[in-house]
ZAMARGU-4260 file (C-alpha; in steps of 0.2 Angstrom, whole numbers, plus 5000, padded with zeros to 4 digits):
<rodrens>
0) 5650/3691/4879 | 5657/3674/4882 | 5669/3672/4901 | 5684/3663/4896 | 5684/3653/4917
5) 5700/3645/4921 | 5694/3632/4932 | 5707/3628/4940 | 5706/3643/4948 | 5688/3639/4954
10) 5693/3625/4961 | 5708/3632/4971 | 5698/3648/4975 | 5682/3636/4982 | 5695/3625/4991
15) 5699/3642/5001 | 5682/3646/5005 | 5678/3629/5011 | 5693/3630/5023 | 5689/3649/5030
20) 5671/3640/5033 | 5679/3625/5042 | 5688/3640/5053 | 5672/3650/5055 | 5665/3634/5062
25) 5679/3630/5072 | 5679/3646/5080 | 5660/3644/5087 | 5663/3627/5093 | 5680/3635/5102
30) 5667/3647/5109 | 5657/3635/5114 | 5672/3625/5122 | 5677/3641/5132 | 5658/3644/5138
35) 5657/3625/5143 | 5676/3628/5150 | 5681/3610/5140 | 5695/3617/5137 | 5704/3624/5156
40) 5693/3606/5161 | 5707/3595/5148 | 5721/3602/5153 | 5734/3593/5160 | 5724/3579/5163
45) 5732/3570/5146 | 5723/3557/5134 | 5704/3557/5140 | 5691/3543/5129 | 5674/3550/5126
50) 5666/3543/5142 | 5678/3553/5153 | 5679/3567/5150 | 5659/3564/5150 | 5661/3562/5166
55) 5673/3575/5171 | 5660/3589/5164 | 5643/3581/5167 | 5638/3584/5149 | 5628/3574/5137
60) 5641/3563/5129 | 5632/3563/5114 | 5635/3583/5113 | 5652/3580/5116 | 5652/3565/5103
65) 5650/3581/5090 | 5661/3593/5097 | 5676/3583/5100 | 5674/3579/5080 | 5674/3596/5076
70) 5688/3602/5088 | 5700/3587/5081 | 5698/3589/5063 | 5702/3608/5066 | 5716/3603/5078
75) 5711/3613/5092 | 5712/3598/5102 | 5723/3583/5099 | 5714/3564/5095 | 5723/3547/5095
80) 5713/3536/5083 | 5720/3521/5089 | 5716/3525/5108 | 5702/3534/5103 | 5705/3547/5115
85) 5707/3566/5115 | 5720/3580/5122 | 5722/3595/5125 | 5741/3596/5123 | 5752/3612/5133
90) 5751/3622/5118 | 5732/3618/5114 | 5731/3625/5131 | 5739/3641/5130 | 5728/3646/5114
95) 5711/3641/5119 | 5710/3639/5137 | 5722/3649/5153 | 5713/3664/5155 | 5726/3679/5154
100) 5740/3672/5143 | 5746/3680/5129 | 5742/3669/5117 | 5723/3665/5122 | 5711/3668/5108
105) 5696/3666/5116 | 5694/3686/5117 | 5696/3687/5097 | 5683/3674/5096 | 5670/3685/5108
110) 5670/3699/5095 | 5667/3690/5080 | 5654/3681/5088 | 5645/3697/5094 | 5647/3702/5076
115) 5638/3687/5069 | 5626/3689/5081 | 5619/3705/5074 | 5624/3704/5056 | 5608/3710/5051
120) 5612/3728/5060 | 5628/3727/5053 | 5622/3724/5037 | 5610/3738/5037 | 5625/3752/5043
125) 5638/3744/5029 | 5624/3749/5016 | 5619/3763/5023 | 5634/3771/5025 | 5628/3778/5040
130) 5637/3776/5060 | 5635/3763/5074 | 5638/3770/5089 | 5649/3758/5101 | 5635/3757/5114
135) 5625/3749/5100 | 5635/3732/5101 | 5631/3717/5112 | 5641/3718/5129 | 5651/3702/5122
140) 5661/3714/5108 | 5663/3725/5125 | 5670/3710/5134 | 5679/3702/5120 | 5690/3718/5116
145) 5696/3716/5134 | 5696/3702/5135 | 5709/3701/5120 | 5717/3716/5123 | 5722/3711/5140
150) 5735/3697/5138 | 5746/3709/5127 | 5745/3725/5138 | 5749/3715/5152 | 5765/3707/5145
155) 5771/3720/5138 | 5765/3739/5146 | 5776/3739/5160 | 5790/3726/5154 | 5793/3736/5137
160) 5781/3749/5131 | 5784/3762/5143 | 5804/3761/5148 | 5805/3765/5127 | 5796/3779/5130
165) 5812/3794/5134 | 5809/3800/5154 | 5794/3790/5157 | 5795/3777/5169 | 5807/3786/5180
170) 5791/3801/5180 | 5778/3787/5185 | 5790/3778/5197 | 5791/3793/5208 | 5772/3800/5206
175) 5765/3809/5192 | 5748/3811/5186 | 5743/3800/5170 | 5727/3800/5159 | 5718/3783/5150
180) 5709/3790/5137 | 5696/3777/5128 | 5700/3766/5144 | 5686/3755/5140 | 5683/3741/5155
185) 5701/3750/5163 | 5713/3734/5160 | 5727/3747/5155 | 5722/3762/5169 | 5722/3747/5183
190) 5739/3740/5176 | 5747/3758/5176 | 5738/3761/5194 | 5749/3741/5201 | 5764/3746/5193
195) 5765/3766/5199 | 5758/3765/5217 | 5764/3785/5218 | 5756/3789/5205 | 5739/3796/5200
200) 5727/3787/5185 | 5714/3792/5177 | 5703/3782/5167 | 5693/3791/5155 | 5680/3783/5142
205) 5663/3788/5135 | 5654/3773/5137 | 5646/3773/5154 | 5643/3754/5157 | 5662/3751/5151
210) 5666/3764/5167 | 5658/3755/5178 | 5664/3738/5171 | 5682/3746/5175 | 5677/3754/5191
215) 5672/3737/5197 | 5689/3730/5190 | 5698/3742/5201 | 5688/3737/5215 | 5693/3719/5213
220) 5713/3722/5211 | 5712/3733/5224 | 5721/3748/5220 | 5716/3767/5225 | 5726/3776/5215
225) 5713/3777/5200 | 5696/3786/5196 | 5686/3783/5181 | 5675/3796/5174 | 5663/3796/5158
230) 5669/3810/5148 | 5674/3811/5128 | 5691/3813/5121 | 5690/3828/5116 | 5683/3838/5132
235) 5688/3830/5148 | 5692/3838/5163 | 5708/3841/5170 | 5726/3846/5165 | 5746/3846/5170
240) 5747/3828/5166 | 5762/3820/5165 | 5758/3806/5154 | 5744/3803/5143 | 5740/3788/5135
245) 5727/3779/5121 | 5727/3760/5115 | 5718/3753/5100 | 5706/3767/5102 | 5711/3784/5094
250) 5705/3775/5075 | 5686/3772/5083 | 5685/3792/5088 | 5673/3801/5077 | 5685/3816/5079
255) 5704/3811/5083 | 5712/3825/5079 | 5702/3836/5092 | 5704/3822/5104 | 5724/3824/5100
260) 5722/3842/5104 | 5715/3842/5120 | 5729/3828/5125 | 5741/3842/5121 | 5731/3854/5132
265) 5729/3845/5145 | 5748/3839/5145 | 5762/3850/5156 | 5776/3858/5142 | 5786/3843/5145
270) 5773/3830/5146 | 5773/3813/5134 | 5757/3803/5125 | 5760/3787/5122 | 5748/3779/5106
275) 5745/3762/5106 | 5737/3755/5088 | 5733/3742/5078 | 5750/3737/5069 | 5747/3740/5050
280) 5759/3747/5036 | 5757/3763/5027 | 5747/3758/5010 | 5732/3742/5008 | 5746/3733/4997
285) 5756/3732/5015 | 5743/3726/5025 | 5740/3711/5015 | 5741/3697/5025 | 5730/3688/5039
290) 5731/3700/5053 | 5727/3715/5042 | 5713/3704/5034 | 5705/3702/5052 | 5708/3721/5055
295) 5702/3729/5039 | 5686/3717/5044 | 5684/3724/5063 | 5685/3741/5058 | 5673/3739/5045
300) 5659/3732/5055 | 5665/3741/5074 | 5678/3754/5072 | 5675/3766/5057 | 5653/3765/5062
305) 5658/3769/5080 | 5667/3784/5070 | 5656/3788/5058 | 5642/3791/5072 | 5650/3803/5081
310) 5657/3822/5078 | 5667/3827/5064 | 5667/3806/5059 | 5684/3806/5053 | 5684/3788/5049
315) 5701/3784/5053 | 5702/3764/5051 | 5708/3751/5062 | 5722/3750/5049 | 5727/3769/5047
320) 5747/3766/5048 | 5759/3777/5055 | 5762/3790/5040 | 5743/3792/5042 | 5742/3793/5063
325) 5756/3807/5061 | 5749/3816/5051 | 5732/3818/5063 | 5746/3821/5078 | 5755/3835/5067
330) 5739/3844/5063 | 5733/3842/5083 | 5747/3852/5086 | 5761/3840/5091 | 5778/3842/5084
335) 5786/3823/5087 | 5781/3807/5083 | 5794/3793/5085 | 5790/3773/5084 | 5795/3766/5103
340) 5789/3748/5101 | 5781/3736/5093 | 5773/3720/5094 | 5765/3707/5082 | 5748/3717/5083
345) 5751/3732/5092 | 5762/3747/5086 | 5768/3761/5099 | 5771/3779/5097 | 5779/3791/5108
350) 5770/3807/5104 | 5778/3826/5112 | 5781/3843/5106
</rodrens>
């Protein structure tokens, strides 16, 4: 049977390729400009030749030669032909370089690097078909998820999330007890602890060395009103909590609606949970567009495994949407489920009943 090939198509389709291999590139030498700290080193210091900024880092100019190339042609960093010097512009700035800003991608980079690094482990689970537990993955996907995570939660946690939830800041302002389920490295539980000093935090995850990752950050930041403890979703001690609280982590539970549950347990009669998850629509055909490109691909090869290797494995999906998550609220037991907010990559749910 003859293929009647329009190759035109071919061409454009190829061209696209070429161009997500240019990026894939250009995230790795962006890495490499983070770990080198080329990047936080170029800004505001304006139009820099070769040989300074050689001498600025103490790097092999020849190295830099390569990487400057690279970075230009992607536009990561700005180059003057005429000058022959290179930039790292305000806006370049706040992408690749300022550690805690919202826009920074340096944390999105971490995990797909930590994904390339163990491909073949990957590859072996997709065709498989059987779990990778969390702990599997190299710290750096640890790292990384904070690390990306963090900007948003800090901007927005305190500032909007939570006054859109009905009753909620007023509880945490005058002291209530809250639980961080799936807290990983304890950015949110550590926020929540700065923002609520009478209140009471508990971060909760199952990965030990994310725990003492958080404890440490705790430590640092100074704050005394949170305690970490390793314990699963859908068992940890305690009860009467006011608040309760997940983000971008109820998808990667092998059994969700169980964890759900035991939130509702565990919460007084008028107590809220707040679920923070990946933005995504409610069918594939409205989650086709970058973001749900690069979601569909991180749930593939970190969230659903993490699921699929624990109890139940329910397999949720990084991209569920919220038709989907209500559902898994509604048969944990849990009456309401209402939308509070929203960001680019992030929707909120305030959860009661």
């Amino acid at each position: 049977m003859s293929e009647d090939i329009d190759f035109g198509k071919v061409e454009e389709l190829a061209g696209k390729v070429i161009g997500d291999v240019a990026g894939a590139m250009s995230v790795f030498m962006a890495v490499l400009g983070d770990k080198a700290k080329l990047f936080d080193l170029m800004d505001g210091k304006g139009p820099l030749t070769l040989e300074q900024l050689a001498d600025l880092s103490g790097m092999n100019s020849k190295y830099l030669h390569e990487w400057l190339g690279s970075v230009s042609a992607a536009g990561y960093v700005t180059y003057d032909p005429e000058k022959e010097t290179f930039e790292v512009t305000p806006e370049q700035a706040l992408v690749f370089g300022r550690e805690g800003q919202p826009a920074c991608m340096q944390g999105f980079f971490e995990i797909i690097l930590s994904q390339f690094a163990t491909h073949e482990k990957a590859a072996e689970v997709f065709i498989s078909g059987e779990g990778r537990p969390w702990s599997d993955h190299l710290p750096c996907c640890f790292c990384g998820t904070d690390r990306f995570f963090r900007p948003g939660y800090a901007a927005n946690l305190v500032a909007t999330w939570i006054p859109a939830l009905e009753g909620v800041e007023d509880k945490l302002k005058a002291g209530a007890k809250i639980a961080d389920i799936g807290c990983g490295h304890g950015t949110s539980s550590v926020l929540m602890a700065q923002a609520y000093p009478n209140s009471k935090v508990v971060g909760i995850d199952f990965h030990a060395p994310s725990i003492e990752a958080a404890k440490a950050k705790a430590a640092e930041a100074g704050v005394d009103n949170v305690e970490f403890i390793v314990a699963k979703a859908q068992d940890y001690p305690g009860d009467d909590f006011d608040f309760a609280c997940i983000f971008d982590a109820l998808h990667d539970m092998g059994d969700p609606v169980g964890a759900a549950r035991h939130i509702r347990e565990t919460l007084k009669d008028d107590g809220t949970f707040m679920l923070v998850e990946p933005m995504a629509g409610d069918s594939m055909a409205d989650n086709m567009h970058p973001m749900g490109q690069i979601f569909y691909a991180a749930s593939c090869v970190v969230c659903t495994p993490a699921s699929l290797a624990q109890e139940v494995g329910l397999g949720l999906g990084a991209q569920a949407g919220q038709k989907r998550l209500t559902e898994v609220l509604n048969e944990a037991g849990f009456e309401n489920v209402r939308r509070a907010a929203e960001t680019p990559t992030n929707m909120v749910l305030e959860v009661t009943g």
